[in-house]
C-alpha positions as CSV (number, residue, x, y, z in Angstrom):
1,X,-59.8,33.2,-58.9
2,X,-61.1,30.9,-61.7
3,X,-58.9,28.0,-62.3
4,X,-58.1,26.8,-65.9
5,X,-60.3,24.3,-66.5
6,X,-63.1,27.1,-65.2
7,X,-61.9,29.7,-68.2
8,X,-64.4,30.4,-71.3
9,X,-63.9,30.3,-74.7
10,X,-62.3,33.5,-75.0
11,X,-60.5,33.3,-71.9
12,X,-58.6,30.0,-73.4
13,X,-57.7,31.9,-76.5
14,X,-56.4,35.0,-74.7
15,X,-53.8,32.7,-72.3
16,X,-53.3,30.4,-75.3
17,X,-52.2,33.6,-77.0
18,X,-49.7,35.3,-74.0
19,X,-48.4,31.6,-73.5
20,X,-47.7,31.0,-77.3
21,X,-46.4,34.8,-78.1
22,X,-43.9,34.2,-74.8
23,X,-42.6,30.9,-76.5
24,X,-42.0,33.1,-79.7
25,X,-40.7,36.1,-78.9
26,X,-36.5,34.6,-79.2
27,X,-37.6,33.1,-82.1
28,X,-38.7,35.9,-83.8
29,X,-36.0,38.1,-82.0
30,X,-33.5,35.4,-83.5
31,X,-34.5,35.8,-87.0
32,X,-35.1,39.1,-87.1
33,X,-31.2,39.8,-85.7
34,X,-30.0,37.5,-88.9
35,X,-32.4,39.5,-91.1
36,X,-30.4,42.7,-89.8
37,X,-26.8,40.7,-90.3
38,X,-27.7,40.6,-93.9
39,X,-28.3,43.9,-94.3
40,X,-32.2,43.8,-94.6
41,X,-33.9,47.4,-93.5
42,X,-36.2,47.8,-90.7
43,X,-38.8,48.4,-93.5
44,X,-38.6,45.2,-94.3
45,X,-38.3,43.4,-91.1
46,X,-40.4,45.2,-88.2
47,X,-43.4,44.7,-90.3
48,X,-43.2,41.1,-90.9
49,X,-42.3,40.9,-86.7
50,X,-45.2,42.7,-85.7
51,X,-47.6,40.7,-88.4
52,X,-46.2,37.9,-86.2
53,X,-46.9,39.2,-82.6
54,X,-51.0,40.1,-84.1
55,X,-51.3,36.2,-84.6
56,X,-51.4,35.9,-80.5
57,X,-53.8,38.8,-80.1
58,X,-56.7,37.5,-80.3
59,X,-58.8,41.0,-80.6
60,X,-55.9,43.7,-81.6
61,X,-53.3,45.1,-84.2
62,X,-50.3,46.6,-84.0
63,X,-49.0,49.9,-84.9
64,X,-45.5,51.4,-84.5
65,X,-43.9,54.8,-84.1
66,X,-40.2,55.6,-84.8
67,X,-38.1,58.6,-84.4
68,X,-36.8,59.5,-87.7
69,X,-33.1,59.9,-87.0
70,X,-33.1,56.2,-85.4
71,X,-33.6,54.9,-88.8
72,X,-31.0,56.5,-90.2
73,X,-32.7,59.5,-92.0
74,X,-35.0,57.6,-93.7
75,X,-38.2,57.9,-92.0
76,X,-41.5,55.8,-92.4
77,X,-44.8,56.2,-94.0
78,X,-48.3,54.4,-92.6
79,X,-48.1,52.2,-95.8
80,X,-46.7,48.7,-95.2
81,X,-42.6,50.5,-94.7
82,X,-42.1,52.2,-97.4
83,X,-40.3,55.0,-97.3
84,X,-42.1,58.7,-97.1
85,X,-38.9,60.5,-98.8
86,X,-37.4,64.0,-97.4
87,X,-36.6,63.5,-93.5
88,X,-39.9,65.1,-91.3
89,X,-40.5,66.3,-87.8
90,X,-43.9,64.9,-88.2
91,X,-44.9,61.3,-86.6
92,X,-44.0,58.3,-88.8
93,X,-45.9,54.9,-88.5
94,X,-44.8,51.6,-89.7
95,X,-47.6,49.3,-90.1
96,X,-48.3,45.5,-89.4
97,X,-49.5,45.8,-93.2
98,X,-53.1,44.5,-91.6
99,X,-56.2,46.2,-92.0
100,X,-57.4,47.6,-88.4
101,X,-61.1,48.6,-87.4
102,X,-60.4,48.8,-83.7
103,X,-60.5,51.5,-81.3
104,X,-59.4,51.3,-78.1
105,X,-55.5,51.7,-77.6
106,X,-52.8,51.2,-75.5
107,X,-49.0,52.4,-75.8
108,X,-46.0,50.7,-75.0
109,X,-42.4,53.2,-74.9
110,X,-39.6,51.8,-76.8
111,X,-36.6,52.3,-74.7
112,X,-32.1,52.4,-75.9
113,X,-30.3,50.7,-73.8
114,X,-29.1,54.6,-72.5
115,X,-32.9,55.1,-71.5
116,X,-33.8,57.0,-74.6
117,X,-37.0,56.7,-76.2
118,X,-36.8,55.2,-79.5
119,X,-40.3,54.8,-80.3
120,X,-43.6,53.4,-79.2
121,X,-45.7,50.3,-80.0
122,X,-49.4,50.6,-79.9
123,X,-51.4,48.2,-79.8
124,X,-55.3,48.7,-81.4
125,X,-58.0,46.4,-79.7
126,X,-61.6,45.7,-81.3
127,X,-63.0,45.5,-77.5
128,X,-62.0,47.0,-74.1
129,X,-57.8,46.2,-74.1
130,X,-56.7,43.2,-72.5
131,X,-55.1,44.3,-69.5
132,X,-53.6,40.2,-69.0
133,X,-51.4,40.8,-72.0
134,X,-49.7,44.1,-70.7
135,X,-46.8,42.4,-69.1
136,X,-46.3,40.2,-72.5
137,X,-46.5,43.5,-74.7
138,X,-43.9,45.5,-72.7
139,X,-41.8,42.7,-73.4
140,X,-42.8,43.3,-77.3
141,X,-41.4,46.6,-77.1
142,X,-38.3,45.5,-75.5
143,X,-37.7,43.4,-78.2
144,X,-38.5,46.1,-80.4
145,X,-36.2,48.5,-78.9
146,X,-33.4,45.8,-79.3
147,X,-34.1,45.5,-83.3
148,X,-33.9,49.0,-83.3
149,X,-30.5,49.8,-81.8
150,X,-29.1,47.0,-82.9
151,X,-29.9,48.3,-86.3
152,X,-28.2,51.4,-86.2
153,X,-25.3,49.9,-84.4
154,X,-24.6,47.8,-87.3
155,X,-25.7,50.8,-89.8
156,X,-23.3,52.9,-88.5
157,X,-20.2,50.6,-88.6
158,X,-21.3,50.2,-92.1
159,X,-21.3,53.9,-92.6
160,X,-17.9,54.2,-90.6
161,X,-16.2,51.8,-93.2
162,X,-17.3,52.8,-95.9
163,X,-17.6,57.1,-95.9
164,X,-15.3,59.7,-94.9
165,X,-15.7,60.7,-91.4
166,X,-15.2,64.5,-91.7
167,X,-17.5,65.3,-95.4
168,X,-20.0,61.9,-94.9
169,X,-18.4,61.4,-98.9
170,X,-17.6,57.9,-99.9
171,X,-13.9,57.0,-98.8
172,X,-11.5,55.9,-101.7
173,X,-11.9,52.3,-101.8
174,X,-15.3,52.0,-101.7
175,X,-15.5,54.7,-104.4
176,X,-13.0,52.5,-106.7
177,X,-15.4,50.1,-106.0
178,X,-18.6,52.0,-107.8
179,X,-16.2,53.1,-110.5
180,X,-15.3,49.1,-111.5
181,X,-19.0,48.7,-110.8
182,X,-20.5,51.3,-113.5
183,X,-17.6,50.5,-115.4
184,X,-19.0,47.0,-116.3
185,X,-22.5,48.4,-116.5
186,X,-21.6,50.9,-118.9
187,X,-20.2,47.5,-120.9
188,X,-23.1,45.9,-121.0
189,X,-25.5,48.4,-121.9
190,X,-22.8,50.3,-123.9
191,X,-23.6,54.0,-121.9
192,X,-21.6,56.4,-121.6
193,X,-20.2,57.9,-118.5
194,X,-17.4,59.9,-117.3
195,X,-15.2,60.6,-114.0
196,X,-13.9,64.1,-112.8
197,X,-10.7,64.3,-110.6
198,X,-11.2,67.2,-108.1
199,X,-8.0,69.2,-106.5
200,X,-8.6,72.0,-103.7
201,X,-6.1,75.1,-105.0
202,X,-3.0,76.0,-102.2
203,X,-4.8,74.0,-99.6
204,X,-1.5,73.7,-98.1
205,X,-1.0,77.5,-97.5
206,X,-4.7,77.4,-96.6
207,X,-3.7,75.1,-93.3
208,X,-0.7,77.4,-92.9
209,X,-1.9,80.5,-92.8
210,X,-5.7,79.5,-91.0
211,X,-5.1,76.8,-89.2
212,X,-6.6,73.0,-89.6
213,X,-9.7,73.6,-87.7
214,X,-10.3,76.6,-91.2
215,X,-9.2,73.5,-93.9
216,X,-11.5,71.2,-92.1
217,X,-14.6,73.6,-93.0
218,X,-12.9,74.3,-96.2
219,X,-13.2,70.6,-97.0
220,X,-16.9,70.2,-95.5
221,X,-18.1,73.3,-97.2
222,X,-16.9,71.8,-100.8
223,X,-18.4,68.7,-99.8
224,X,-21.9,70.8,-99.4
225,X,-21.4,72.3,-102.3
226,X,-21.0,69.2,-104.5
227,X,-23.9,67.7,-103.2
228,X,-26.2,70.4,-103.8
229,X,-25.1,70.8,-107.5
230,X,-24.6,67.3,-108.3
231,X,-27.7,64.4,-110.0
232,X,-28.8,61.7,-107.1
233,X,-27.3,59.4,-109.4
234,X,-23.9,61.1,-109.3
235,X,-21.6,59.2,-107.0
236,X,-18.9,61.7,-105.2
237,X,-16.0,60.1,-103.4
238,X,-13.2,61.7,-101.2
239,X,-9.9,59.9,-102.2
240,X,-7.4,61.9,-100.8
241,X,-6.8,64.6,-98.3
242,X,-8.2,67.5,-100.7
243,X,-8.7,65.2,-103.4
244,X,-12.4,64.5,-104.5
245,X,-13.3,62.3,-107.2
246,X,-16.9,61.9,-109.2
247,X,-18.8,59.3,-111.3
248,X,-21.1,60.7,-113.7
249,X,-23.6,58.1,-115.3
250,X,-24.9,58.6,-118.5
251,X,-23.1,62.1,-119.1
252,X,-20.8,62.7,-122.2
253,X,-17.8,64.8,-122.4
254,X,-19.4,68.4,-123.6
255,X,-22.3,67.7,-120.4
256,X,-19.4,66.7,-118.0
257,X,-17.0,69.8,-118.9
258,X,-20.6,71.7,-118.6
259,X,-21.2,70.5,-114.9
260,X,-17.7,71.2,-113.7
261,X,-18.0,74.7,-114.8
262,X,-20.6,75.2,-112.5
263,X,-18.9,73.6,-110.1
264,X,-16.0,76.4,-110.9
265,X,-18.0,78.9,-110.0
266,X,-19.7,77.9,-107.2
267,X,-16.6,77.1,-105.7
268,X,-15.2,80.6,-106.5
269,X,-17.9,81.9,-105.1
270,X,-17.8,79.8,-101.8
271,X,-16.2,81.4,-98.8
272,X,-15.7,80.0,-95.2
273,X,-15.6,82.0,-92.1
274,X,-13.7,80.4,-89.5
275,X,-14.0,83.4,-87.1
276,X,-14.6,86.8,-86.6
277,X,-13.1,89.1,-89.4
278,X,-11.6,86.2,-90.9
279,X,-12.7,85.1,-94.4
280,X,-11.2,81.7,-96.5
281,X,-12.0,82.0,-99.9
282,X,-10.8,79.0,-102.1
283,X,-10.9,77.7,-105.6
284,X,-10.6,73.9,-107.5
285,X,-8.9,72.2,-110.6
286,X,-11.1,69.9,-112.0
287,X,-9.7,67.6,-114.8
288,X,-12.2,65.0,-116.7
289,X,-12.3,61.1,-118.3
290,X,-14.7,59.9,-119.9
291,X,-16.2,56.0,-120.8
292,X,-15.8,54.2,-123.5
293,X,-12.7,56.4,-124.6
294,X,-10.7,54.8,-121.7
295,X,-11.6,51.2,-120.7
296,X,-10.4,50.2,-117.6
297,X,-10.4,51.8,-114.1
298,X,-6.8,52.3,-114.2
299,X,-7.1,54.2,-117.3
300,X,-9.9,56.3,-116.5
301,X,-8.7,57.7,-113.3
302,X,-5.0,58.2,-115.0
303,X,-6.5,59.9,-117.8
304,X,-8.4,62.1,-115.4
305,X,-5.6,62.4,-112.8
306,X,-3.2,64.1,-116.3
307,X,-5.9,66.2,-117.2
308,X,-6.3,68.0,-113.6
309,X,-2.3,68.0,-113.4
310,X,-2.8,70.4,-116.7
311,X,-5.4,72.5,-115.3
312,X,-3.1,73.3,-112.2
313,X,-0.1,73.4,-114.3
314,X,-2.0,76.3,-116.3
315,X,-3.0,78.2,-113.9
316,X,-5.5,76.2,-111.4
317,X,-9.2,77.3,-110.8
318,X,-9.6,75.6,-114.3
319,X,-11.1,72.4,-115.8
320,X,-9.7,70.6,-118.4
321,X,-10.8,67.2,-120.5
322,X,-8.4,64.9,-121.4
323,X,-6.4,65.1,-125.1
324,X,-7.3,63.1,-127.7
């Protein structure tokens, strides 16, 4: 066995690399946790880790691979994080952001705390890999899989505070909060915009008669259906038991009244089958505000709120804008 002083050039810079990456791995796991506290992706801050890590390999790069649903839907492309778009059963790679000309690899699993695999690390050398610096990069991917399930934890509990459990819609306060929020943007750049106030029709009797476990799917289903016939842009909040609220940027009174007809229909045309030979069709009364004719949240949601008492007072499965 060659003693230190008896190491070459290379040699030096291959143990000067283990020792210095083993001195700032908690560093970089450290920062990396704060990144996560403020609410930084893991776009943004396994890249800048693993740009880290390739300063102590002396001959290597780094490549990662993540399961898709452990980043919360939002899977990665090979280009420096970014996000690839619609959710994919095909592998996703986030990059180091480093060009890499090497060839010889080596894979390191990323294991949960539960012993699921998360992910893998691998890890690109120029040469034949450097089996010293196995032990140090299995540590890497611990480290990894850490930042990952941390990540979700604390993505989850933001999810849990701030959506409805049962439809995945935004709960009522934080929808209040987007309303003041384009509100003050519609202010400043003097837009338009306007808010429908959503009712399910005899959702009581629809408990009655079908049980909870048939209201439940009721209340999914609509959810689903809102989603599919609603903009990106449009922000759809749950803010009641069968009460369902929307903001509609940049959309005037004849295009709002427009968009809740077709949400009339498809409603109409919506059924839910909770079990065999049983069929739960249901309908909506959909009243509608609009910005700059009312001001203030208060106003706007009031405004809304009379207008979808009218349409259930007149009948229900209806829509109806507020009176000038």
């Amino acid at each position: 066995m060659k003693k230190t002083g008896e190491l070459n050039c290379s040699e030096l810079d291959a143990e000067s690399g283990r020792n210095g990456l083993l001195e700032a791995l908690p560093l970089l796991m450290m920062e990396a946790l704060s990144s996560i506290q403020q609410g930084e992706h893991l776009t943004e801050i396994l890249p800048a880790v693993l740009r880290e890590v390739e300063k102590y390999l002396p001959a290597a790069c780094c490549r990662l691979h993540l399961a898709d649903e452990l980043l919360c839907a939002q899977p990665l492309s090979a280009a420096g994080g970014q996000s690839s778009g619609q959710h994919s059963q095909t592998p996703r790679w986030l990059v180091s952001g480093n060009g890499c000309e090497a060839r010889a690899g080596e894979g390191f699993p990323l294991y949960s705390s539960a012993g699921k695999l998360s992910g893998t690390l691998q890890v690109y050398w120029h040469g034949p890999p450097d089996l010293a610096f196995a032990p140090m990069l299995h540590l890497v991917a611990r480290v990894l899989a850490a930042l990952v399930e941390h990540f979700c934890f604390c993505a989850q509990l933001t999810r849990n505070a701030s959506h409805d459990d049962l439809t995945g819609l935004l709960n009522r306060s934080i929808f209040f909060e987007f309303l003041e929020a384009e509100l003050n943007k519609a202010a400043r750049t003097q837009a338009v915009f306007s808010v429908m106030m959503m009712d399910l029709d005899h959702f009581k009797a629809i408990n009655d008669r079908y049980g909870h476990a048939a209201g439940d799917q009721v209340l999914k289903h609509f959810a689903e259906l809102l989603r599919s016939l609603l903009r990106k842009s449009d922000i759809i909040g749950r803010i009641g038991g069968e009460e369902f609220a929307v903001i509609l940027p940049d959309t005037p009174r004849p295009a709002a009244a427009k968009l809740a007809g077709e949400i009339l229909h498809g409603t109409a045309a919506r059924a839910v089958i909770p079990a065999r030979d049983t069929v739960v069709n249901f309908t909506v009364s959909i009243g509608i505000s609009t910005y700059p004719d009312f001001a203030n949240v208060n106003a706007l949601m009031s405004e809304a709120d009379r207008a979808l008492y009218r349409a259930k007072k007149n009948g229900r499965n209806r829509v109806d804008v507020y009176q000038e």
